[in-house]
OpenMM code with the backbone's topology and positions (N, CA, C; nanometers):
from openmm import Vec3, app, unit

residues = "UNK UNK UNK UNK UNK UNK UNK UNK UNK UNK UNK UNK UNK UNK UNK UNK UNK UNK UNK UNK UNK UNK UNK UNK UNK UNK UNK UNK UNK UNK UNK UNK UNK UNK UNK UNK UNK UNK UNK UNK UNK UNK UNK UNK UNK UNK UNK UNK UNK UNK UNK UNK UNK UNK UNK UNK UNK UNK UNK UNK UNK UNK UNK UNK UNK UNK UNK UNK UNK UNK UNK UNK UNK UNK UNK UNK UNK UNK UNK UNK UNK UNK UNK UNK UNK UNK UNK UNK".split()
positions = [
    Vec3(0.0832, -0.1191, 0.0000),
    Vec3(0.0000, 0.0000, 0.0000),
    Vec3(0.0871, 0.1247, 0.0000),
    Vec3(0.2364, 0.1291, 0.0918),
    Vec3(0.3091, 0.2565, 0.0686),
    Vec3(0.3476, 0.2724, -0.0881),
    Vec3(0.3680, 0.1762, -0.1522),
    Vec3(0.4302, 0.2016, -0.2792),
    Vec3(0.3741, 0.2764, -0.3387),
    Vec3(0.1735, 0.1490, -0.3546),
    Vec3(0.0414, 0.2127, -0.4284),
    Vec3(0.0598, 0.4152, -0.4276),
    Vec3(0.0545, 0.4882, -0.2732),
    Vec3(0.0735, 0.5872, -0.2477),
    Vec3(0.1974, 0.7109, -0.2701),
    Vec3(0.3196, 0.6378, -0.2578),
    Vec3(0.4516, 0.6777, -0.3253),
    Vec3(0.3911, 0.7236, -0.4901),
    Vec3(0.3675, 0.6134, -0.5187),
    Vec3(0.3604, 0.6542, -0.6925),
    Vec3(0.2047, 0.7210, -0.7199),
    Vec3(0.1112, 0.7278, -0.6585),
    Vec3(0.0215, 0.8197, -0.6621),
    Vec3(0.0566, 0.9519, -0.6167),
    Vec3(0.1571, 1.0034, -0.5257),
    Vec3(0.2005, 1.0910, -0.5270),
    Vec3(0.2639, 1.1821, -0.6121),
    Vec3(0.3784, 1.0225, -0.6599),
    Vec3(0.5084, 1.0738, -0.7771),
    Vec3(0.4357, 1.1435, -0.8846),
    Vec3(0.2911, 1.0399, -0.9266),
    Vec3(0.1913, 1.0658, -1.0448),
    Vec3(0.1278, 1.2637, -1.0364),
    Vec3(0.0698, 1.2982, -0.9100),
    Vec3(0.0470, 1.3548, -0.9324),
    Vec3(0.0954, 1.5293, -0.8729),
    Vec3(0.2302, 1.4915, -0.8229),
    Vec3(0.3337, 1.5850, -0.8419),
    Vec3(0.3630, 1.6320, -1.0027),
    Vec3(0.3782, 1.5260, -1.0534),
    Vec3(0.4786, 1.5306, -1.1951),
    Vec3(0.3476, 1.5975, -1.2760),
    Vec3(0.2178, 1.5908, -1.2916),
    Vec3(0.1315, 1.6259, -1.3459),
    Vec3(0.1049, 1.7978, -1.2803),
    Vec3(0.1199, 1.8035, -1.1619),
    Vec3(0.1041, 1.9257, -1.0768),
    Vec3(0.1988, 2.0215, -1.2206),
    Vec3(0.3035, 1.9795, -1.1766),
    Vec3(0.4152, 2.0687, -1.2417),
    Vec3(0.4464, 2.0933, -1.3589),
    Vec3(0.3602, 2.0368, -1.4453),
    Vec3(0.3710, 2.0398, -1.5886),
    Vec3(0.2392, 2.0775, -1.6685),
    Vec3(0.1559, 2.1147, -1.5505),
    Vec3(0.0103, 2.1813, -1.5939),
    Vec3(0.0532, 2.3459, -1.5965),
    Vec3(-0.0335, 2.4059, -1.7055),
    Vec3(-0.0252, 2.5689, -1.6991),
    Vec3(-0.0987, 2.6526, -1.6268),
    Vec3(-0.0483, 2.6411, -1.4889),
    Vec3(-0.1030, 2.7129, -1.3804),
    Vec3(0.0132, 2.8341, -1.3130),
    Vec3(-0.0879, 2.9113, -1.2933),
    Vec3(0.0221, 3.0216, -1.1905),
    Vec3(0.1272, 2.9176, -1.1155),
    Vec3(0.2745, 3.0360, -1.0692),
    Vec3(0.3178, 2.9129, -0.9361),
    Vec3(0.2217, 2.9449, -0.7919),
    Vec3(0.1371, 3.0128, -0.8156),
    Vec3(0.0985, 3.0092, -0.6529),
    Vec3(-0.0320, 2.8791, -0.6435),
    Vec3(-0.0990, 2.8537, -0.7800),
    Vec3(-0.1866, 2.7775, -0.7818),
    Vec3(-0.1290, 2.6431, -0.7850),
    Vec3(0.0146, 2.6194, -0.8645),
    Vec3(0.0548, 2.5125, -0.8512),
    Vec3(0.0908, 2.4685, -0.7023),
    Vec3(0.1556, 2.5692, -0.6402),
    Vec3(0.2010, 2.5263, -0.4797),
    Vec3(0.0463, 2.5205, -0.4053),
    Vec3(0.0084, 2.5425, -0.4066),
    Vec3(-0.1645, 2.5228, -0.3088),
    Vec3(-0.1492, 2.3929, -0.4253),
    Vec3(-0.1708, 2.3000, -0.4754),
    Vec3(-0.1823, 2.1617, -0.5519),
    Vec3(-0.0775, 2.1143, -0.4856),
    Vec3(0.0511, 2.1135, -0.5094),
    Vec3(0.1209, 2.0411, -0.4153),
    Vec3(0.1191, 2.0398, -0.2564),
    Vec3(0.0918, 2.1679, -0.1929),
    Vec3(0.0936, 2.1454, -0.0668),
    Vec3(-0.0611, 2.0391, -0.0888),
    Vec3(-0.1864, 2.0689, -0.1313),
    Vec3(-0.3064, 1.9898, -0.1083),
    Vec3(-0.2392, 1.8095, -0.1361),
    Vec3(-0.1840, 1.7974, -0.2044),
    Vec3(-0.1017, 1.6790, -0.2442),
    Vec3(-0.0471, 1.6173, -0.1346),
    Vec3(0.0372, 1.6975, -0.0865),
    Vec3(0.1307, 1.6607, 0.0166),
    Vec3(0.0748, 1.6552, 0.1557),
    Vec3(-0.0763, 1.7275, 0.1675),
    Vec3(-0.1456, 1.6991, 0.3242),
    Vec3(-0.2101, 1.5900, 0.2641),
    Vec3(-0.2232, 1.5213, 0.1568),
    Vec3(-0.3448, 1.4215, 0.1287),
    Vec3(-0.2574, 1.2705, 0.1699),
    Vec3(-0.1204, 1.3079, 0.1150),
    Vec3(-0.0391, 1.1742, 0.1190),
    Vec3(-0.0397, 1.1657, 0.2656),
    Vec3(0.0138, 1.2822, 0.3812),
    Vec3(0.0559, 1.2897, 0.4473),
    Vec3(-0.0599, 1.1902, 0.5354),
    Vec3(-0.1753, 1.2331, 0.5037),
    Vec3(-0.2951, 1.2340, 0.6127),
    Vec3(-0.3437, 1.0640, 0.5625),
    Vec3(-0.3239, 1.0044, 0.4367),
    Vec3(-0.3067, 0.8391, 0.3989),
    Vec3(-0.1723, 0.7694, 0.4607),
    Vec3(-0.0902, 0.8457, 0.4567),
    Vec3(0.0232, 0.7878, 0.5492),
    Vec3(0.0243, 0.7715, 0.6924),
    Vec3(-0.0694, 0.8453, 0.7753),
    Vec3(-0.1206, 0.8352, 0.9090),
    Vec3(-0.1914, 0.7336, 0.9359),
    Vec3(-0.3132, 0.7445, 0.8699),
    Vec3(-0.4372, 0.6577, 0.8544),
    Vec3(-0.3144, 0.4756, 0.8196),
    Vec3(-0.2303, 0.4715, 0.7368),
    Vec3(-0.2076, 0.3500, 0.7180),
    Vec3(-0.1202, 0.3230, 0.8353),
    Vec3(-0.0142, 0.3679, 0.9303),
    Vec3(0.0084, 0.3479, 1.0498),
    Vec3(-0.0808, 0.3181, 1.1777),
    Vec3(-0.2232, 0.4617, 1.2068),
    Vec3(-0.2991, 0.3780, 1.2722),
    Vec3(-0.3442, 0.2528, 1.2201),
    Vec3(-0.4235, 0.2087, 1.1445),
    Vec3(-0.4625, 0.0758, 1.1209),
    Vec3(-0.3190, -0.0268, 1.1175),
    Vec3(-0.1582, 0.0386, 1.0703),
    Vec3(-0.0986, -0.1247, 1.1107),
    Vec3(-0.0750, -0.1052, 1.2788),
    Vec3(-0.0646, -0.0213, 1.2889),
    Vec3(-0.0335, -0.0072, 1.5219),
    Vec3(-0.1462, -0.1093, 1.5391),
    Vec3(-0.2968, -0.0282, 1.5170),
    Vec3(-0.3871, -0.0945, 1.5495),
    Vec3(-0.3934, -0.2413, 1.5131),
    Vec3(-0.3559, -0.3176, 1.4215),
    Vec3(-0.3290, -0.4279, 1.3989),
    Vec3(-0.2104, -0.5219, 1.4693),
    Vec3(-0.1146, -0.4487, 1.4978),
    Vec3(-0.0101, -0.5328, 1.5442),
    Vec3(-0.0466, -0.4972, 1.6922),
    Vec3(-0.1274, -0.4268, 1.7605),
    Vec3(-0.1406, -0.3918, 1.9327),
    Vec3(-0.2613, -0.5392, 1.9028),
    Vec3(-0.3457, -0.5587, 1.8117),
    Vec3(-0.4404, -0.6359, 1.8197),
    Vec3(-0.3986, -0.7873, 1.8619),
    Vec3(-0.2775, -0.8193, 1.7710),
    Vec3(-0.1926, -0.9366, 1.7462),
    Vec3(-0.1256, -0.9546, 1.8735),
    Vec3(-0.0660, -0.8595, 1.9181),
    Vec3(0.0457, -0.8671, 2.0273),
    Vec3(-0.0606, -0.8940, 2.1714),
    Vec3(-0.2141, -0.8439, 2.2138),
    Vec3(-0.2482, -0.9038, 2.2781),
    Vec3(-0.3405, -1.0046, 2.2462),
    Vec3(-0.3221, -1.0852, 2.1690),
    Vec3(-0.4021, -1.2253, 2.1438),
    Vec3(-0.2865, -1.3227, 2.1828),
    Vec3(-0.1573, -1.2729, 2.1320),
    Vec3(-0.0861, -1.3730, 2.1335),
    Vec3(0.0138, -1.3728, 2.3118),
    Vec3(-0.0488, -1.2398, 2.3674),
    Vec3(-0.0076, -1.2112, 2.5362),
    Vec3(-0.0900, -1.3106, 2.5859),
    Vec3(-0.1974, -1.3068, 2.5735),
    Vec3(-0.3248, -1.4088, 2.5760),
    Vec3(-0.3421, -1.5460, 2.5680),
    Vec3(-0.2754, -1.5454, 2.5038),
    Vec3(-0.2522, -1.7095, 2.4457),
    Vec3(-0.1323, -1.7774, 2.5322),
    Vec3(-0.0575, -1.6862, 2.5396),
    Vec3(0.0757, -1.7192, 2.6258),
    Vec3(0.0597, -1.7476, 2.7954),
    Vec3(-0.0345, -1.6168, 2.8374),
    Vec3(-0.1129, -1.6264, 3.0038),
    Vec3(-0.1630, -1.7547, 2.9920),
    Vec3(-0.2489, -1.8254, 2.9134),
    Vec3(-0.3185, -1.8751, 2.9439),
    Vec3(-0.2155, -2.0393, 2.9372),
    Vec3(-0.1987, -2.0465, 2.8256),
    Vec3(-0.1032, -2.1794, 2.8283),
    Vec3(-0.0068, -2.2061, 2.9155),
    Vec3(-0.0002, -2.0553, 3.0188),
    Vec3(0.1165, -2.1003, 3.1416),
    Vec3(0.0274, -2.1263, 3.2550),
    Vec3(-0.0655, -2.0497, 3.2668),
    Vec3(-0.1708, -2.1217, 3.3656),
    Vec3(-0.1964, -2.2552, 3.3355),
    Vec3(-0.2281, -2.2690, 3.2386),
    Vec3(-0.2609, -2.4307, 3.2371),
    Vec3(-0.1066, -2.5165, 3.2475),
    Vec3(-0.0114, -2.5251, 3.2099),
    Vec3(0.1156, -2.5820, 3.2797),
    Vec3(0.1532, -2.5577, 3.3635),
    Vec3(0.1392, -2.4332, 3.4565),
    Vec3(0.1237, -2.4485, 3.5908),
    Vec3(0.0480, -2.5251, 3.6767),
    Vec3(-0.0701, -2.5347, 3.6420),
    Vec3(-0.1833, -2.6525, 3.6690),
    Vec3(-0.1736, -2.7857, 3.6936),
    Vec3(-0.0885, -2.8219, 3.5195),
    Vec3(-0.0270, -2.9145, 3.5637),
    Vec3(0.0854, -2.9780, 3.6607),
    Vec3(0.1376, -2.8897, 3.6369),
    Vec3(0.2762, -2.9230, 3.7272),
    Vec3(0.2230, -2.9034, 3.8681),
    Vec3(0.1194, -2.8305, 3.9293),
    Vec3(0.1013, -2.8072, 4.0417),
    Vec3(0.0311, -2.9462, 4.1116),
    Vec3(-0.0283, -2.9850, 3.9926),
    Vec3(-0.1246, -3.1068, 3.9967),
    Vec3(-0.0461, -3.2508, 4.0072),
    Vec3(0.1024, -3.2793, 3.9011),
    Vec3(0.2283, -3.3891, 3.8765),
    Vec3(0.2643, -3.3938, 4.0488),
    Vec3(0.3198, -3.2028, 4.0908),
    Vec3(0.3675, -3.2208, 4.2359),
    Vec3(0.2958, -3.2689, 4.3718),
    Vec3(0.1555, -3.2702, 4.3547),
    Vec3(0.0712, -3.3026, 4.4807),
    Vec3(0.0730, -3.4621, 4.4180),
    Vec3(0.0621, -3.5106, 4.3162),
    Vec3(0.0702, -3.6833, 4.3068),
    Vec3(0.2156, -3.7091, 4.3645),
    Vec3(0.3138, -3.6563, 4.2987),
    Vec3(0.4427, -3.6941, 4.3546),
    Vec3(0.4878, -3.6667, 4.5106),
    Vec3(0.4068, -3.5721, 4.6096),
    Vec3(0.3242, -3.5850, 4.6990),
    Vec3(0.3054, -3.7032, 4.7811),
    Vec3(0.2022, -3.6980, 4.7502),
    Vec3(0.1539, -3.7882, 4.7736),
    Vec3(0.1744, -3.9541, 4.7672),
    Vec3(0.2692, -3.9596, 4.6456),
    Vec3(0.3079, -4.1033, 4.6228),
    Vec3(0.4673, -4.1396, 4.7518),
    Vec3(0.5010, -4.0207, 4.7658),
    Vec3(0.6355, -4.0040, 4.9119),
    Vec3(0.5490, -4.0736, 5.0133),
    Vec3(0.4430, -4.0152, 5.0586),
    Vec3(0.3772, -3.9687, 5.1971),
    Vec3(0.3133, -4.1193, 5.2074),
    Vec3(0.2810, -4.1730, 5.0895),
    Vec3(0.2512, -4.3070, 5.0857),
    Vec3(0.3426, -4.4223, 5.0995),
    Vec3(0.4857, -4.4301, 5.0959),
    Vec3(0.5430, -4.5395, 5.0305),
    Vec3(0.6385, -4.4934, 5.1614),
] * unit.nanometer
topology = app.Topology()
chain = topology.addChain("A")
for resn in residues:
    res = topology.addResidue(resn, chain)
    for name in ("N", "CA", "C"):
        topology.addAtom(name, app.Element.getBySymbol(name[0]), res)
């Protein structure tokens, strides 16, 4: 998607500057250009943050939980092994 945007930019810089416009009309086109990329270049960071904060706690999640449960176990192995002393 940065590329897609890179070269939609490149595209319509290079067109900015080779149209027969005043330079003050051309610079209001490039600056409008350059807040448009700017403000798609934001937008595609929140959504990957938001994606990788999404990922990073599923997989925090996944991790809590699979140590609780091997803790479980092991808490569960040590009261048999326990118990099999206290017996014998």
């Amino acid at each position: 998607m940065f590329k897609l945007l890179q070269a939609a930019l490149i595209g319509i810089g290079i067109g900015i500057l080779i149209a027969p416009d005043k330079g003050s009309a051309t610079r209001r086109k490039i600056l409008n250009a350059v807040s448009d990329y700017k403000d798609d270049a934001q937008d595609y960071l929140e959504d990957t943050y938001d994606t990788v904060k999404s990922k990073a706690e599923d997989v925090a999640h996944n991790v809590k939980t699979k140590a609780k449960k091997m803790a479980g176990k092991a808490n569960s192995k040590a009261d048999d092994l326990i118990q099999d002393v206290e017996n014998n």
